[in-house]
C-alpha positions in Angstrom: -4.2 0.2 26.6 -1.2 -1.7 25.4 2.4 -0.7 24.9 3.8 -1.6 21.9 7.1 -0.9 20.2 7.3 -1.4 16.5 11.0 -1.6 15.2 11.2 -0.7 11.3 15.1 -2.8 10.7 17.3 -1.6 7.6 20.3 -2.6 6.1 22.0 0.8 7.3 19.5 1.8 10.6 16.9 0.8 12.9 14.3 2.9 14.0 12.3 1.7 17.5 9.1 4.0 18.7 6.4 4.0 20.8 3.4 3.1 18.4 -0.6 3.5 19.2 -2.3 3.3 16.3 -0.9 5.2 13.1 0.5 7.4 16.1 4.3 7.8 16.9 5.6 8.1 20.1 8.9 8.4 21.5 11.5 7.2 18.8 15.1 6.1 19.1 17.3 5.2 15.8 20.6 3.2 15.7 23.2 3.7 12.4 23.7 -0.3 11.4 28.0 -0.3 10.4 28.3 -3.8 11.2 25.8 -6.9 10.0 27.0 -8.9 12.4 24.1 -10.6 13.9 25.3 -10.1 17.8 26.2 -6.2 16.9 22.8 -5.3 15.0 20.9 -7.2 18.2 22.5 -5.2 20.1 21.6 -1.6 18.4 18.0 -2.8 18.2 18.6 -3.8 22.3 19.9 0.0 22.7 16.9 2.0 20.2 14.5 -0.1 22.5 15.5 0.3 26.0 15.7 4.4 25.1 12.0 4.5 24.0 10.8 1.9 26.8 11.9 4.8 29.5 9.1 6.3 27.9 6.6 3.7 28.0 4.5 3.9 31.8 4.0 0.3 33.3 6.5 -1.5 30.8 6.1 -3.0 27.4 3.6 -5.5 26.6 4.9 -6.7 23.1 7.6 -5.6 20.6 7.1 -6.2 16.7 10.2 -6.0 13.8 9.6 -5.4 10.5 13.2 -7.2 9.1 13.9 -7.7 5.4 14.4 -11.2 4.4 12.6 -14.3 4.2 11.1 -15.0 8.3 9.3 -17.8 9.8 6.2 -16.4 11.0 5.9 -18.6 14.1 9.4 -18.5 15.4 10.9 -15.2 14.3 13.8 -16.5 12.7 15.4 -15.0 9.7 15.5 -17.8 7.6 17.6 -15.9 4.8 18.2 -12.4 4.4 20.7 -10.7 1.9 20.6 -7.8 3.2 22.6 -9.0 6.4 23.8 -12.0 4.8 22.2 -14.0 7.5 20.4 -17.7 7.8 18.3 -19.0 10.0 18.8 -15.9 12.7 17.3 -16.3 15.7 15.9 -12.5 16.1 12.4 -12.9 17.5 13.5 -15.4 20.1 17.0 -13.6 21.4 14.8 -10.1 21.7 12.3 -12.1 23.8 14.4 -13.5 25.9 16.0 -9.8 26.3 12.7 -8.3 27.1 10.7 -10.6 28.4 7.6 -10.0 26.2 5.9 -11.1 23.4 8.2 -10.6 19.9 6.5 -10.8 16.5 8.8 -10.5 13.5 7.6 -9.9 9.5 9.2 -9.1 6.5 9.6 -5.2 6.8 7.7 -4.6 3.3 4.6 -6.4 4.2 4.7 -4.6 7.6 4.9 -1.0 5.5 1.7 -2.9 3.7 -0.1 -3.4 6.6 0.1 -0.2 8.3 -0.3 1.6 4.9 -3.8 -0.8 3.9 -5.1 0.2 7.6 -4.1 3.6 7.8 -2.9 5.0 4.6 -3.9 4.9 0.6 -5.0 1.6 1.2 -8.0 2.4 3.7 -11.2 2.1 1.3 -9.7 -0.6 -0.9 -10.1 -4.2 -0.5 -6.9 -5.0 -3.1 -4.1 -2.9 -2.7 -0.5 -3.0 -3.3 2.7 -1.3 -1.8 5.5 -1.2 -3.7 8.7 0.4 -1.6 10.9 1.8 -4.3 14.3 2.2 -2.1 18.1 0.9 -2.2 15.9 -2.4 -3.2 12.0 -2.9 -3.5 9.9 -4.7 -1.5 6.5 -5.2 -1.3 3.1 -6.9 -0.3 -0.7 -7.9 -1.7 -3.9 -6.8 -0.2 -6.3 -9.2 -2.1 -10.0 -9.5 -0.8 -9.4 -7.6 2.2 -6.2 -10.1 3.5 -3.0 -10.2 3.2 -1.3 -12.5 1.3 1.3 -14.5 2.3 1.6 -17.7 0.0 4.3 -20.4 0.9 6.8 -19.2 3.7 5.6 -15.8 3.3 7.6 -15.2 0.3 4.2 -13.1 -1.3 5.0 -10.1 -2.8 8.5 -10.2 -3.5 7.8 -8.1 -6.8 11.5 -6.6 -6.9 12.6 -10.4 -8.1 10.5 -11.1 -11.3 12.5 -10.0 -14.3 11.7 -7.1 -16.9 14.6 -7.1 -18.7 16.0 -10.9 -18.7 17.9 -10.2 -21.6 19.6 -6.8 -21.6 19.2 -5.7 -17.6 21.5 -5.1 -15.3 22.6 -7.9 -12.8 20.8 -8.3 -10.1 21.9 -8.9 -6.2 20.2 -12.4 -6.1 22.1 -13.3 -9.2 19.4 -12.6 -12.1 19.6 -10.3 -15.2 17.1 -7.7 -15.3 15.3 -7.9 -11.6 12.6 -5.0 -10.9 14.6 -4.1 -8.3 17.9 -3.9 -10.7 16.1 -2.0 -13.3 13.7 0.4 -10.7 14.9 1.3 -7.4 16.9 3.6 -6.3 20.2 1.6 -7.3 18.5 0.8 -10.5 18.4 4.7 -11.5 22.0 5.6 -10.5 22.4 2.2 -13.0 20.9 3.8 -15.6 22.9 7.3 -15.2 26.0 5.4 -15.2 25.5 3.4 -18.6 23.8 6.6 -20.5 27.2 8.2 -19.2 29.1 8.0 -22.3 26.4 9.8 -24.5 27.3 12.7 -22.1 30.8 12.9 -21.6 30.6 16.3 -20.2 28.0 15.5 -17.9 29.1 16.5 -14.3 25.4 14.3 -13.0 28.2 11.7 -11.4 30.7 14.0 -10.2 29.9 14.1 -6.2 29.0 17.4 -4.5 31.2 16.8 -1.3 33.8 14.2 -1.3 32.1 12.4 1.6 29.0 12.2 0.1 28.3 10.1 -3.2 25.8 10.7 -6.0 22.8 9.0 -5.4 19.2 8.5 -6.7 17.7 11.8 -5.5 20.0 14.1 -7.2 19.6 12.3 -10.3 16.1 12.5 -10.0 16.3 16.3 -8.7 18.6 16.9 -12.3 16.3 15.3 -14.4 13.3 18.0 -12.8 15.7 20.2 -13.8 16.4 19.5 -17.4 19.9 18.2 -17.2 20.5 16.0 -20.6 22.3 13.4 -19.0 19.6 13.0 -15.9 16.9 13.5 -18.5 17.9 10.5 -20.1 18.8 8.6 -17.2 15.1 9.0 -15.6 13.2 7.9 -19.5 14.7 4.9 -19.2 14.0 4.6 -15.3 10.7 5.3 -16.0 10.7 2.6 -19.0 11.5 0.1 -16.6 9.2 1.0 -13.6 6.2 1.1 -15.7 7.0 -2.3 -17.2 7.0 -3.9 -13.7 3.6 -1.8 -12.0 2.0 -3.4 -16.1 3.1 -6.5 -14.2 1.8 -6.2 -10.8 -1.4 -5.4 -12.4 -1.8 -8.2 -14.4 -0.5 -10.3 -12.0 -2.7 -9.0 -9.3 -5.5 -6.3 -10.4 -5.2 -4.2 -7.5 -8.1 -0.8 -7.3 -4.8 0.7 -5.9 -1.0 0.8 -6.0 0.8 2.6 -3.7 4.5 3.6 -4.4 6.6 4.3 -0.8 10.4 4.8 -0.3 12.8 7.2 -1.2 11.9 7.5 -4.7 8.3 8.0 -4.1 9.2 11.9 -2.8 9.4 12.4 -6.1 5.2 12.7 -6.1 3.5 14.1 -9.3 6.9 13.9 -11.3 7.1 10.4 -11.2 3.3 9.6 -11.2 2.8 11.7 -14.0 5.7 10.4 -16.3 4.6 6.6 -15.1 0.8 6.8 -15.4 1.0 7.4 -19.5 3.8 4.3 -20.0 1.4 2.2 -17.4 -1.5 2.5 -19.3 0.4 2.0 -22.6 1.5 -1.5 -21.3 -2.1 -2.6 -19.5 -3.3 -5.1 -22.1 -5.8 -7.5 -20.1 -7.7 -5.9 -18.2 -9.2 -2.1 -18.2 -6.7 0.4 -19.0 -6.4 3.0 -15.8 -8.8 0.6 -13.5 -5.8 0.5 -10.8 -4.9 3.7 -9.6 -1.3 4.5 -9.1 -0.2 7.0 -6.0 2.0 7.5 -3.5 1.9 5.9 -0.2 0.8 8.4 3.0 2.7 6.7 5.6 6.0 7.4 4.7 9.4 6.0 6.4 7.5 5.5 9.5 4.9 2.6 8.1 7.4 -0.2 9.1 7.4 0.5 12.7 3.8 1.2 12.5 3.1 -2.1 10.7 5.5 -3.9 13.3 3.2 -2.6 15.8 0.2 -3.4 14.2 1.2 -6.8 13.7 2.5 -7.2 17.8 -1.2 -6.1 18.6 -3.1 -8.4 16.4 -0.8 -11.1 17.5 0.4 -12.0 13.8 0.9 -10.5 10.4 -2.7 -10.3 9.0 -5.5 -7.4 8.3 -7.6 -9.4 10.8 -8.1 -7.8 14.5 -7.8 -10.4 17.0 -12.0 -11.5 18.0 
């Protein structure tokens, strides 16, 4: 049986393990403090060489799940924001490293993958994953493959705008991204403009010095009843239904599946989603796409990245 090591790379950590399967092995993460391309090749050198002492008879391929725009056949980052890298060389300077095959992917359509062939995504044929962290990602399951289109930019659903007019900016220099108005960043967004309806809101005021607010406490204050979270999460809400009413019209999907930090949220964001979903659906059957929460969890990027090494490339297709 092969050895495969599927690396799930972030903007703040990577994460290598041991992968058969939806099965993790031995695991070995790296904090990321410096984007330097030389420094992160490094950590992702170090998280792989722990979990290798694991691996009996050596590696036989290594697969990276990187966000960013990637040449399929090379490995290189062509662009990534994330890092503020172009044209990185990551698949080729890991394989000449390790010696073994390297297979590189956008992280998000890795998650896809592993969560289409193991996950929510199992008795579908089109499926979605939307990862609704820091930014969102995702990727498109339609007719049983994954889609790619030109470069293999498909599914790069945190970029179309749902508020082009009145949104926040967005990192690639848009008003009103998906991502702006609907990931994580997008919710602490919206607690910080609501903020002067509630000017004795303590929401913003940090627990521990050393630790900012972020999207889970806001999210934890809203369960709660907290005024100032309540009204932060309506209009998060607003704003993530508006984009899945997109997906669906733009794809149809029996499922969407929502990963990431914000997903742990479960049946209190499903439930307050569903209703403003529906509202929105206006071309094809209301409630034909279901909407839940991926299975996979943070480990379906290495698990994709893996899945991906073994089948040789990033498809749904096992090798003949």
């Amino acid at each position: 049986m092969a050895t495969l090591v599927g690396i799930d790379l972030g903007g703040t950590h990577v994460m290598a393990a041991i992968v058969d399967g939806e099965r993790i092995g031995a695991r070995a993460e790296r904090e990321i403090v410096d984007h330097a391309f030389d420094v992160v090749i490094k950590q992702i050198a170090d998280a792989v060489q722990e979990v290798r002492k694991s691996a009996q008879g050596g590696l036989d391929a290594i697969g990276i799940g990187s966000p960013g725009n990637i040449d399929l056949r090379s490995g290189t980052i062509r662009y990534s924001p994330n890092f503020g890298w172009e044209n990185a060389p990551l698949g080729s300077t890991l394989h000449e490293q390790f010696g073994v095959p390297v297979f590189v992917g956008n992280d998000a359509r890795c998650a896809t993958l592993a969560e289409y062939a193991y996950g929510t995504g199992r008795s579908t044929t089109d499926f979605v994953l939307l990862t609704l962290g820091t930014g969102i990602g995702g990727g498109i399951i339609a007719d049983g493959s994954l889609v790619l289109g030109v470069a293999g930019g498909a599914g790069e659903f945190g970029h179309h705008q749902v508020r082009a007019t009145d949104g926040f900016i967005c990192g690639c220099g848009k008003i009103g991204c998906f991502e702006a108005q609907a990931s994580g960043t997008g919710l602490l967004r919206h607690a910080l403009a609501t903020a002067p309806s509630f000017p004795r809101s303590a929401l913003l005021e940090p627990r521990k010095p050393e630790k900012p607010v972020g999207s889970k406490q806001i999210r934890r204050a809203a369960a709660g009843g907290d005024p100032h979270a309540v009204a932060a999460w309506t209009r998060y809400v607003d704003d993530l239904a508006r984009g899945l009413a997109n997906v669906i019209a733009f794809v149809s999907p029996q499922v969407i599946a929502l990963g990431g930090g914000l997903s742990s949220a479960g049946d209190f964001l499903l439930d307050a989603v569903r209703p403003r979903v529906d509202a929105l659906t206006t071309m094809v059957p209301r409630g034909g796409t279901r909407l839940v929460v991926a299975e996979l969890g943070n480990d379906a990027g290495a698990i994709g990245a893996a899945l991906m090494a073994r089948r040789g490339a990033l498809t749904t297709k096992d090798p003949a």
